[in-house]
MITIRO-179281 format. One record per residue (C-alpha): x, y, z; residue number from 1. Coordinates in nm, 2 decimals. Each point is the difference from the previous one (the first is absolute). Layout:
residues N
+--------+--------+--------+-----+
!      u !      v !      w ! seq !
+--------+--------+--------+-----+
!      X !      Y !      Z ! NUM !
...
+--------+--------+--------+-----+
This chain:
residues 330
+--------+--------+--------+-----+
!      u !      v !      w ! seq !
+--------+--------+--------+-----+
!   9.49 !   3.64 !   5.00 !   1 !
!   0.18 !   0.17 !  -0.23 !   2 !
!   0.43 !   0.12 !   0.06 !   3 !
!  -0.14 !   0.35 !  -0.03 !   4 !
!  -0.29 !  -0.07 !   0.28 !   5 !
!   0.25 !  -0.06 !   0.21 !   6 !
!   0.25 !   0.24 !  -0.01 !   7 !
!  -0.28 !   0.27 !   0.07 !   8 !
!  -0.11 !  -0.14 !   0.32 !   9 !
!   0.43 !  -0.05 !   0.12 !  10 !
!  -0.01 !   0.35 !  -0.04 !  11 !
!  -0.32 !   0.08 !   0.22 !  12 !
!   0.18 !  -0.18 !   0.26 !  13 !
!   0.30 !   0.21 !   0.02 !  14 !
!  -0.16 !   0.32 !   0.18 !  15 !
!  -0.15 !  -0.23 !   0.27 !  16 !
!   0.30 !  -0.12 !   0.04 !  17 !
!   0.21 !   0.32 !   0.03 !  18 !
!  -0.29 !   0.14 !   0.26 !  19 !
!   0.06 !  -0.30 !   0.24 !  20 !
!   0.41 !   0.03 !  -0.03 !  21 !
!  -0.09 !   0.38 !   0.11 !  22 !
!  -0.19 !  -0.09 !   0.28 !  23 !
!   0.27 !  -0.24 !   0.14 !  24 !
!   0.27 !   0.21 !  -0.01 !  25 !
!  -0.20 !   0.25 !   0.14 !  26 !
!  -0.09 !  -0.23 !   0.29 !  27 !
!   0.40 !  -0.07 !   0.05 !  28 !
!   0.09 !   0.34 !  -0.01 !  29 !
!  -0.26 !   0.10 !   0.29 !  30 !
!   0.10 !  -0.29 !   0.19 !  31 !
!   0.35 !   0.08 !  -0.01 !  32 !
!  -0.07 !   0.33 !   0.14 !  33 !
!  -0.18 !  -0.09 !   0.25 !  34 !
!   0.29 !  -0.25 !   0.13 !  35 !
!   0.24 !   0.29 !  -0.05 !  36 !
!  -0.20 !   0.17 !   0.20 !  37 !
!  -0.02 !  -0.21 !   0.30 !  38 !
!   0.36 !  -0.08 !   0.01 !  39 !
!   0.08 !   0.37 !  -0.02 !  40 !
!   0.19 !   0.12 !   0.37 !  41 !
!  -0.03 !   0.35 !   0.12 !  42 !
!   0.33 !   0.14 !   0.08 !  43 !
!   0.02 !   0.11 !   0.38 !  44 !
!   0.41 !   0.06 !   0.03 !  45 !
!   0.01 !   0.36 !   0.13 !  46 !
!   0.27 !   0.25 !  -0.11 !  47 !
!   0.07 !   0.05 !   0.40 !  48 !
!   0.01 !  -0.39 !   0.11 !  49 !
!  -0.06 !   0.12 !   0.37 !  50 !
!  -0.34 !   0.18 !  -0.12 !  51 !
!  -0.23 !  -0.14 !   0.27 !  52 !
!  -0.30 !   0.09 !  -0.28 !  53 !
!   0.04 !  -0.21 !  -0.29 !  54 !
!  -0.09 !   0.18 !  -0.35 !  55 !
!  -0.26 !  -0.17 !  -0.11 !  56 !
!  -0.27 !  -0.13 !   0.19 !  57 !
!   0.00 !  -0.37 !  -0.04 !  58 !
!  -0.36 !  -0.07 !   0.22 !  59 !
!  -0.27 !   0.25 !  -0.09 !  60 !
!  -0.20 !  -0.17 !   0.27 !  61 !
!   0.23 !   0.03 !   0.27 !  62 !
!  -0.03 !   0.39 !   0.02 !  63 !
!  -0.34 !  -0.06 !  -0.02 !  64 !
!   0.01 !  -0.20 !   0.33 !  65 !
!   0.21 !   0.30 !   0.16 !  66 !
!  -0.21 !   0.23 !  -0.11 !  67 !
!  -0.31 !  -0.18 !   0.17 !  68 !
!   0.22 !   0.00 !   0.30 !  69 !
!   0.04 !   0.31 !   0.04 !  70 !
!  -0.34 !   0.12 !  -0.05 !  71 !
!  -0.12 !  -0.24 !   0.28 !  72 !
!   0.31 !   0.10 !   0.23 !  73 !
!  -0.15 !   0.38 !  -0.06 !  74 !
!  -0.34 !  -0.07 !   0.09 !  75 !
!   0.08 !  -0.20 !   0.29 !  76 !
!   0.20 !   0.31 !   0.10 !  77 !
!  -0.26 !   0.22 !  -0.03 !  78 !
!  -0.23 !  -0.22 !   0.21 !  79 !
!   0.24 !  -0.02 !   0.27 !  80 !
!   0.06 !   0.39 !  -0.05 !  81 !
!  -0.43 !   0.02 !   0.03 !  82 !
!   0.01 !  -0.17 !   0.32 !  83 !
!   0.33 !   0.08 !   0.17 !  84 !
!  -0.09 !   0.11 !   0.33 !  85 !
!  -0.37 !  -0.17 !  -0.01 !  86 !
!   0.01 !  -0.07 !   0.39 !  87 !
!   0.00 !   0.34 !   0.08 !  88 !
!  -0.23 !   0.15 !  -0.23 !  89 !
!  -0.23 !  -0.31 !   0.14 !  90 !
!   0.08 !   0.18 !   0.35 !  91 !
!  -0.18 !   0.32 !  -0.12 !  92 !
!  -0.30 !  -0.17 !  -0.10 !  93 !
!   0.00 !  -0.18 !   0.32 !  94 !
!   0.01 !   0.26 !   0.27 !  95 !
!  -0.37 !   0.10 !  -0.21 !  96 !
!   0.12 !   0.34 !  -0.06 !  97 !
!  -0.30 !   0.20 !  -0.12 !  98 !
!   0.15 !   0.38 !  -0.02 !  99 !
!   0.17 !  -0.06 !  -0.25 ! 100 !
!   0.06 !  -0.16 !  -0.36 ! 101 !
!   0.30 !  -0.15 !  -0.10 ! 102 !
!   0.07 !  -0.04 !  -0.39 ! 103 !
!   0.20 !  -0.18 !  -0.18 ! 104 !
!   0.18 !   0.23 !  -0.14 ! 105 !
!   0.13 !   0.15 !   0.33 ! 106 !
!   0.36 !   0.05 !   0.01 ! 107 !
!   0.21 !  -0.21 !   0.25 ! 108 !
!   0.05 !   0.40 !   0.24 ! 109 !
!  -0.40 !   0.01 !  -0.01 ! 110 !
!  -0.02 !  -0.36 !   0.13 ! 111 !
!   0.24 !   0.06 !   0.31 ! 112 !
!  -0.17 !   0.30 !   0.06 ! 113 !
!  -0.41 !  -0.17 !  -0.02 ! 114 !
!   0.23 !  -0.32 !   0.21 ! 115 !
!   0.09 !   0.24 !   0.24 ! 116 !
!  -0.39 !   0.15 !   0.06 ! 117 !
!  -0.10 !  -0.34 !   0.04 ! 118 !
!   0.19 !  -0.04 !   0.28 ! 119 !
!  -0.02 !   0.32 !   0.16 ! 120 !
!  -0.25 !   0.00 !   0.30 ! 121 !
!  -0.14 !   0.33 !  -0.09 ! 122 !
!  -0.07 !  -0.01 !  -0.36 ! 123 !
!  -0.35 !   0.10 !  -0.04 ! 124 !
!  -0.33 !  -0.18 !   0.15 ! 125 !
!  -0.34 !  -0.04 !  -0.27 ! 126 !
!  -0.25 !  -0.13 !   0.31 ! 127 !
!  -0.22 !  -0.15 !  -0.26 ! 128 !
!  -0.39 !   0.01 !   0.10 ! 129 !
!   0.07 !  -0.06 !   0.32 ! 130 !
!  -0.27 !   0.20 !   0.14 ! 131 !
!  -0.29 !  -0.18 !  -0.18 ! 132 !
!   0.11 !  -0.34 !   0.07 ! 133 !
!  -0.02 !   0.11 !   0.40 ! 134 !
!  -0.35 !   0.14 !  -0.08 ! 135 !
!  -0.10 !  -0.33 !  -0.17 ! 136 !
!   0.20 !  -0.24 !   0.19 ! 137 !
!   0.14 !   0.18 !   0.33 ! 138 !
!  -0.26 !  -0.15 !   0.23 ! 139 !
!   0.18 !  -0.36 !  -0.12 ! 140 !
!   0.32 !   0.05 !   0.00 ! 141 !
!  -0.04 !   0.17 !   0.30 ! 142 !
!  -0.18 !  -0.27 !   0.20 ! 143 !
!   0.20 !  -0.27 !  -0.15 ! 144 !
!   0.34 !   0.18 !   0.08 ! 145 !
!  -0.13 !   0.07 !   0.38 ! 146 !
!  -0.07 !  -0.35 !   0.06 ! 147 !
!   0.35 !  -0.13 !  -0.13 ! 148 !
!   0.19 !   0.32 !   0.16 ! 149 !
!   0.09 !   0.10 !  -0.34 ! 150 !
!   0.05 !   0.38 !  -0.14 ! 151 !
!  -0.20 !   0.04 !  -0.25 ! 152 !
!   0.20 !   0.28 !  -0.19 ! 153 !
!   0.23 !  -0.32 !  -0.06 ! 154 !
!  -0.27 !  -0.20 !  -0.18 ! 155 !
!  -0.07 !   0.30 !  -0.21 ! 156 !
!   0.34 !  -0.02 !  -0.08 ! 157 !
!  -0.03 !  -0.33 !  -0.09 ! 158 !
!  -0.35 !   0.05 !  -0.19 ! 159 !
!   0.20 !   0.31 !  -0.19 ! 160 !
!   0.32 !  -0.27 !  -0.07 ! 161 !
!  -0.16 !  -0.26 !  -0.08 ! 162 !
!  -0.37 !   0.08 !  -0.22 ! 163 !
!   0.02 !   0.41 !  -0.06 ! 164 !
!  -0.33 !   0.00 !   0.19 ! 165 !
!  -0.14 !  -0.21 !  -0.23 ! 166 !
!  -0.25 !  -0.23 !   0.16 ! 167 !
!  -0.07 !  -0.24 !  -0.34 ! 168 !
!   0.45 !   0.05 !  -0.10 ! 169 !
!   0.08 !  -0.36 !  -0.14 ! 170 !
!   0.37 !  -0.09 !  -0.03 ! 171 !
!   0.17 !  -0.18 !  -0.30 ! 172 !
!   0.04 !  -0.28 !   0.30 ! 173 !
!  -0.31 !  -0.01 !   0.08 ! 174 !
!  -0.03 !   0.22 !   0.30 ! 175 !
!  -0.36 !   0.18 !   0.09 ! 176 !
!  -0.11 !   0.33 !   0.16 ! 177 !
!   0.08 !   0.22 !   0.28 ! 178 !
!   0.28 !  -0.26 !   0.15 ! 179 !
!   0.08 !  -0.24 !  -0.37 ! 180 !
!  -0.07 !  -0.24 !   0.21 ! 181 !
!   0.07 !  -0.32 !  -0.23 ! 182 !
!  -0.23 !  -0.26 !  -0.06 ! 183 !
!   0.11 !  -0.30 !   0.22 ! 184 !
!   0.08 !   0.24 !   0.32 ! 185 !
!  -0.36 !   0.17 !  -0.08 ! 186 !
!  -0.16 !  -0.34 !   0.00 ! 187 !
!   0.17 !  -0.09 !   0.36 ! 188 !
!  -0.11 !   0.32 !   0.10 ! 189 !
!  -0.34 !  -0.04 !  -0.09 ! 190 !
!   0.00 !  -0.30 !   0.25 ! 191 !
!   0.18 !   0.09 !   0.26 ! 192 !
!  -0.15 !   0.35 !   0.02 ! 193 !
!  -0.39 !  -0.15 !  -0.10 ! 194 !
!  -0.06 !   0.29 !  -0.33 ! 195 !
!  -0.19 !  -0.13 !  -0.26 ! 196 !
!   0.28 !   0.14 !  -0.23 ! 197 !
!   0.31 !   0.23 !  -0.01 ! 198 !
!  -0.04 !   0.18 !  -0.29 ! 199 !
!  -0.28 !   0.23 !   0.11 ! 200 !
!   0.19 !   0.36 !   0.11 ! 201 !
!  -0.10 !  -0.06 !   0.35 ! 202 !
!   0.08 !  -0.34 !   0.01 ! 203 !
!   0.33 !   0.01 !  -0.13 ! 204 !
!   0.09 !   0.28 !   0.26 ! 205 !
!  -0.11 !  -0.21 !   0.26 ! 206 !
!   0.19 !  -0.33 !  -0.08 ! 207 !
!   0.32 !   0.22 !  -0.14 ! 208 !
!   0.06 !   0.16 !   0.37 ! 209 !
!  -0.11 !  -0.29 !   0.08 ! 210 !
!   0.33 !  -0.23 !  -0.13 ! 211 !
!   0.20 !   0.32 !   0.06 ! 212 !
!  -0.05 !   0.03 !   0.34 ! 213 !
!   0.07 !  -0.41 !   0.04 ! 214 !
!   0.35 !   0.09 !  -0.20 ! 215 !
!   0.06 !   0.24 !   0.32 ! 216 !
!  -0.04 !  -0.23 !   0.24 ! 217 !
!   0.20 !  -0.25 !  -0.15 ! 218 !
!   0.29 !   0.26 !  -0.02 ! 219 !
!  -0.12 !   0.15 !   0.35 ! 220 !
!   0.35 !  -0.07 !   0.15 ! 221 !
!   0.17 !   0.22 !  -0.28 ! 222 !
!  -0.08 !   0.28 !   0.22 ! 223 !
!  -0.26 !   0.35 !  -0.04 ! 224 !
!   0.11 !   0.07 !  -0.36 ! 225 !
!   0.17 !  -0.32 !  -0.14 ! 226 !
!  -0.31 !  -0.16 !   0.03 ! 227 !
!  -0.16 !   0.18 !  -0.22 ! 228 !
!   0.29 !   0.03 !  -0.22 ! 229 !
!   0.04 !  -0.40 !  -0.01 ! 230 !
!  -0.38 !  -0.06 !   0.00 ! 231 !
!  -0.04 !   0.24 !  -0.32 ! 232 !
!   0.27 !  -0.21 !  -0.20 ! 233 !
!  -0.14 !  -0.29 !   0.12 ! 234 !
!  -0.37 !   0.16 !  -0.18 ! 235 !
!   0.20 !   0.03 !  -0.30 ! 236 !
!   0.19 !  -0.27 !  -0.06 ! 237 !
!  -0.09 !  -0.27 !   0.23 ! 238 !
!   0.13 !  -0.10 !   0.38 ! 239 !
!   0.21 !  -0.28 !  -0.18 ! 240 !
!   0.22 !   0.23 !  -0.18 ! 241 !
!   0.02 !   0.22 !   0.34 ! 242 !
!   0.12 !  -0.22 !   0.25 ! 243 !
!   0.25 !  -0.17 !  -0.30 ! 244 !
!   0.17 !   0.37 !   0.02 ! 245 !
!  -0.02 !  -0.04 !   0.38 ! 246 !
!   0.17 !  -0.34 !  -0.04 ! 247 !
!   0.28 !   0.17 !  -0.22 ! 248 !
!   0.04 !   0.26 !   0.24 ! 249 !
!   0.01 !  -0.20 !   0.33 ! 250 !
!   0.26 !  -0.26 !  -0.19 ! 251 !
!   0.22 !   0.35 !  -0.05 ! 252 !
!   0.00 !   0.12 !   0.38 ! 253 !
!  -0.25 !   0.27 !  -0.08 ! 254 !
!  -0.33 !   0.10 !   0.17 ! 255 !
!  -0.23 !  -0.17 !  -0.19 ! 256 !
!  -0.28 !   0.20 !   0.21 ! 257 !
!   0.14 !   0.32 !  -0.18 ! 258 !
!  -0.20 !   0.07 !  -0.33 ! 259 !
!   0.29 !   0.23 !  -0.15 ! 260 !
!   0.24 !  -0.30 !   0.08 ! 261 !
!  -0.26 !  -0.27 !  -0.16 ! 262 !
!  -0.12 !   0.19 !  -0.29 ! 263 !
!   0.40 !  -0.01 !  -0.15 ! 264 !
!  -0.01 !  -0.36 !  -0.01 ! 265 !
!  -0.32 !  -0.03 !  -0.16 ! 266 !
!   0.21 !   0.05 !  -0.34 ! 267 !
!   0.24 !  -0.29 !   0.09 ! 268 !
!  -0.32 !  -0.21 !   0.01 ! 269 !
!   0.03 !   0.07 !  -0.38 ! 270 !
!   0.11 !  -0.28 !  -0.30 ! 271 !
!   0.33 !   0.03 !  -0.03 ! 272 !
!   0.14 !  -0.06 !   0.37 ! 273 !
!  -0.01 !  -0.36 !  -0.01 ! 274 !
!   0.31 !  -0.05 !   0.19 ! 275 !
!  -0.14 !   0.18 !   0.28 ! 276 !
!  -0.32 !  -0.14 !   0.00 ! 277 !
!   0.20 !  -0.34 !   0.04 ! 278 !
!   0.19 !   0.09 !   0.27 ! 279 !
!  -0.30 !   0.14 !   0.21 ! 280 !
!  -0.20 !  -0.27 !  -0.09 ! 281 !
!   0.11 !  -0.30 !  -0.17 ! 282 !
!  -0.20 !   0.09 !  -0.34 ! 283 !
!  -0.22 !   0.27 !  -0.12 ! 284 !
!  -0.18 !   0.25 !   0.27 ! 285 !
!  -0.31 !  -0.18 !   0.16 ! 286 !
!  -0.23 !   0.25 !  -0.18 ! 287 !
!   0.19 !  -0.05 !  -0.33 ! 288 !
!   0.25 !   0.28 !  -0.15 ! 289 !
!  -0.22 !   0.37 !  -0.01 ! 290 !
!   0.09 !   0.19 !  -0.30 ! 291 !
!  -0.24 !   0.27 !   0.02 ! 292 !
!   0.16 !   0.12 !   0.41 ! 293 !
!   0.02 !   0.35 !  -0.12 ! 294 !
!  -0.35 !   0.05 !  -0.03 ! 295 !
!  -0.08 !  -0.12 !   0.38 ! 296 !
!   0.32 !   0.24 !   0.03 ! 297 !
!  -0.12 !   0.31 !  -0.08 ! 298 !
!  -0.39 !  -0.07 !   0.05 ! 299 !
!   0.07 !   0.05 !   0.40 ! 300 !
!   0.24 !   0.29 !  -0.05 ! 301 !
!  -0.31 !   0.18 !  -0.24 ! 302 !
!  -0.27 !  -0.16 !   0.24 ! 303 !
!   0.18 !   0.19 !   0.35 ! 304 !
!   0.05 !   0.30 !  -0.20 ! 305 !
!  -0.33 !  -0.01 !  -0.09 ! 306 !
!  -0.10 !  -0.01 !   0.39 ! 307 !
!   0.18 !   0.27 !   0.09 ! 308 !
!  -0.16 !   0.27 !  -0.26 ! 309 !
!  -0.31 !  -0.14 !   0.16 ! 310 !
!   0.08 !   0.03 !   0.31 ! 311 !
!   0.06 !   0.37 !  -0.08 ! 312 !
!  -0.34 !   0.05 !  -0.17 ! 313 !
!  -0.17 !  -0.14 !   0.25 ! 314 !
!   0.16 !  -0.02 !   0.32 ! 315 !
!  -0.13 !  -0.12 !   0.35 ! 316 !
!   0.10 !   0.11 !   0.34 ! 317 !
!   0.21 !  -0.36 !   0.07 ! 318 !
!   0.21 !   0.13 !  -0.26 ! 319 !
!   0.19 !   0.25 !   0.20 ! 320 !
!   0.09 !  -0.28 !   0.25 ! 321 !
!   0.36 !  -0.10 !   0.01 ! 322 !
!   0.03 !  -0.36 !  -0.10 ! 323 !
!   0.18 !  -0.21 !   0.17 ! 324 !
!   0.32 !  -0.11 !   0.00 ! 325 !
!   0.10 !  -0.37 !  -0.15 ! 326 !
!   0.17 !  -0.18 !   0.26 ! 327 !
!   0.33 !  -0.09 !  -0.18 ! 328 !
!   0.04 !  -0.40 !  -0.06 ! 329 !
!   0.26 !  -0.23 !   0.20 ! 330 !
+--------+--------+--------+-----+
């Protein structure tokens, strides 16, 4: 190898060279950025060193975080706003109202006013089909209601109340026909009363007077009306929930033989009085805590109403007897 070989090939070597000292010092420089960079502080001193605000927002995802709180807080608002006052709209519902509709759009003056026909005694009366089901059925409920001293016009009002005249009507509990008589009670029925089922029309009158009239007896010291009064809630909602009112109300010094006493202590049997519950009884109520009173509540209110209009449709020559009067309680 020649000096003249040599020198060429020195020479090749020197741009090779130059292109990997560029590289490095580009690598340095971007590396020293970076660190500059990360050691970089953001200045948060405020002109105004009260300023509660600082001027610069130091944590991006902290106002993120409020601002998810406060969407949540406003839609939680507006739930509670949706069902402020969801007991009493509930009421409406329950007292089976069927003259007229209630939207949701009604303003608070419109549902005073509809709260207000509810509860007045002489809003107005839809009988229903009344007259065909005493063409169909009359020679029943009429035998049936003879034998257990019963007036009829009050089991049509509980046939209106409780099925709309709907011998095949199916509740979301389970309840069937004329009476919703539910399953288990239909299946003691069936045995005490000997039908081969309670489900037909005719058999489900028969065992649904039937249990009714037992519920009268078992109330029969109440008194003339009470007894029906007591015996209906007991239909509704069971004898255990009853006679745990009755308890409430005998514990307080009150006739507990007096439906419009009893009936305002079915809603302490609700959850929520667990204090008084204790005190009465050492725990919870025997027939555990009854959330659901104000159906039982208003279902006898609509249920005598109901027996009244009837009454007036198709009244009976006992009807202008004067009852007679309760003899008051020592």
């Amino acid at each position: 190898m020649n000096l003249k070989s040599l020198k060429i090939e020195n020479l090749l070597k020197i741009p090779v060279i130059l292109v990997v000292l560029i590289v490095i010092v580009v690598i340095i420089t971007v590396i020293t950025r970076i660190s500059e960079i990360g050691t970089t502080t953001i200045g948060t001193q405020s002109s105004n060193p009260e300023s509660v605000i600082p001027p610069v927002e130091t944590n991006p995802g902290k106002k993120q975080e409020d601002y998810l709180k406060i969407i949540s807080y406003n839609n939680a608002i507006n739930i509670e706003n949706a069902f402020y006052n969801w007991q009493n709209v509930f009421d409406i519902f329950a007292y089976n109202l069927n003259d007229t509709i209630f939207k949701t759009s009604d303003s608070i003056t419109r549902y005073e006013k509809l709260s207000r026909i509810i509860r007045n005694p002489y809003r107005k009366f839809y009988r229903g089909n009344s007259d065909q089901i005493i063409e169909e059925y009359g020679s029943v409920i009429l035998e049936e209601c003879e034998y257990y001293k019963l007036d009829w016009r009050l089991i049509l009002a509980m046939m209106k109340q409780e099925s709309a005249f709907t011998p095949d009507a199916v509740s979301h509990a389970g309840a069937y026909g004329f009476m919703q008589i539910m399953p288990r009670t239909g299946s003691m029925l069936e045995r005490t009363l000997q039908l081969e089922d309670h489900r037909s029309p005719v058999n489900n009158l028969k065992a649904g007077i039937y249990y009714y009239a037992m519920l009268v007896g078992r109330y029969y010291d109440a008194g003339d009306t009470n007894k029906y009064k007591f015996a209906l809630a007991a239909y509704n909602a069971g004898s255990g929930h009853v006679e745990d009112a009755m308890s409430l109300a005998y514990y307080h010094n009150d006739d507990y033989f007096d439906w419009d006493i009893v009936k305002e202590y079915m809603k302490l049997l609700a959850p929520g009085n667990d204090s008084l519950h204790r005190k009465v009884w050492g725990s919870s109520p025997p027939n555990r805590v009854f959330a659901n009173w104000r159906e039982s509540y208003y279902y006898v209110e609509n249920i005598m109403w109901y027996w009244q209009q009837y009454k007036k449709i198709y009244p009976l020559p006992e009807d202008t007897q004067k009852p007679k009067k309760k003899k008051k309680r020592k």
